[in-house]
Every structure is written in C-alpha cells, then in structure tokens.
C-alpha positions, 0 to 999 in steps of 0.5 A: 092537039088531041083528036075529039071522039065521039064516043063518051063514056056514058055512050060506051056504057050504054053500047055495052048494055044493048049489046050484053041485054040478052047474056043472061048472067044477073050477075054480068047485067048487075055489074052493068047496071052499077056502072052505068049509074056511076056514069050518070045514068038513070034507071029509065036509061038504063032500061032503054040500053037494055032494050036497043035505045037511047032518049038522046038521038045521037047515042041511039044511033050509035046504039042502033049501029052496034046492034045492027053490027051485032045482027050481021044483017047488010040492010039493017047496017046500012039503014043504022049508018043513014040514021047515024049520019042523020043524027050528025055523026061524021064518018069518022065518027060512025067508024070509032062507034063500029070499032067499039063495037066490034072490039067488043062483040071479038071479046065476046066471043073469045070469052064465050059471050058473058 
C-alpha cells in the first residue's frame, strides 16, 4: 500500500512559482510559467503563485508555509502552520509541504538562487 501525499503536481508548481516570484530571471519565470500551464493552470493562477496565493484554500496554505519558511520569520511559520492545519492538512502533511519547500530554497541557494 502507497502512502498518500499531499502535495500534487500542480501544487508543487505553484509552491515553485511563489517561491522563484522575486528571481528576476524572465527566462527562469518563462519556463514556469509554461509548466505550470502544462500542468493545468491559468493565467489568473499563475499570477496568484506568483504573488504568494492560491484560489483554492488548501494549496494557499501550503503556498503560504513555504513563503513563511522562505522569510525565516518564527511568528509567520507558526501562524502558516495554524492556517494549514485549519485548511484540513495533517501534520504529516504540513511536514511533506515544508520539505519541499526546504529541498527547494537548499537548491537555491547551492545554485545561487535562479
């Protein structure tokens, strides 16, 4: 039996995007921006990735934990982990999405950010 996870493709492209929003690269956010489309996403939610957000509530808050991991600021850490576990998500769950999020930022930073 395959453990379930929480983070989905489409999820992970747009933790990406929030993440990658400020790199400055047109050609990095280009790149993005076509696979998050390949994946299914609008315009409008690719934007709202871009911008920290996300129109459905689950992937906003594990948008909103990987921006608050990316920020390193204790208060906004745990007031994201409330709001993920008041979307639904379990801490296992809330553990895989700061994972991600942290093998991605270590990535980042060993590349020298884009």
């Amino acid at each position: 039996m395959s453990e379930a996870h929480i983070l989905t493709r489409r999820m992970k492209v747009q933790i990406i995007l929030a993440l990658l929003s400020d790199c400055g690269c047109e050609m990095t956010l280009s790149g993005l921006r076509l696979d998050a489309r390949r994946h299914g996403l609008t315009g409008a939610e690719i934007e709202a990735a871009l911008a920290g957000r996300s129109f459905d509530a689950c992937t906003g808050a594990a948008v909103a934990l990987s921006c608050a991991l990316r920020a390193g600021e204790v208060d906004a850490l745990d007031a994201a982990r409330q709001k993920a576990r008041a979307f639904g998500l379990r801490p296992d769950e809330i553990a895989e999405v700061e994972h991600f999020a942290q093998e991605l930022l270590h990535d980042l930073v060993s590349r020298g950010r884009c």
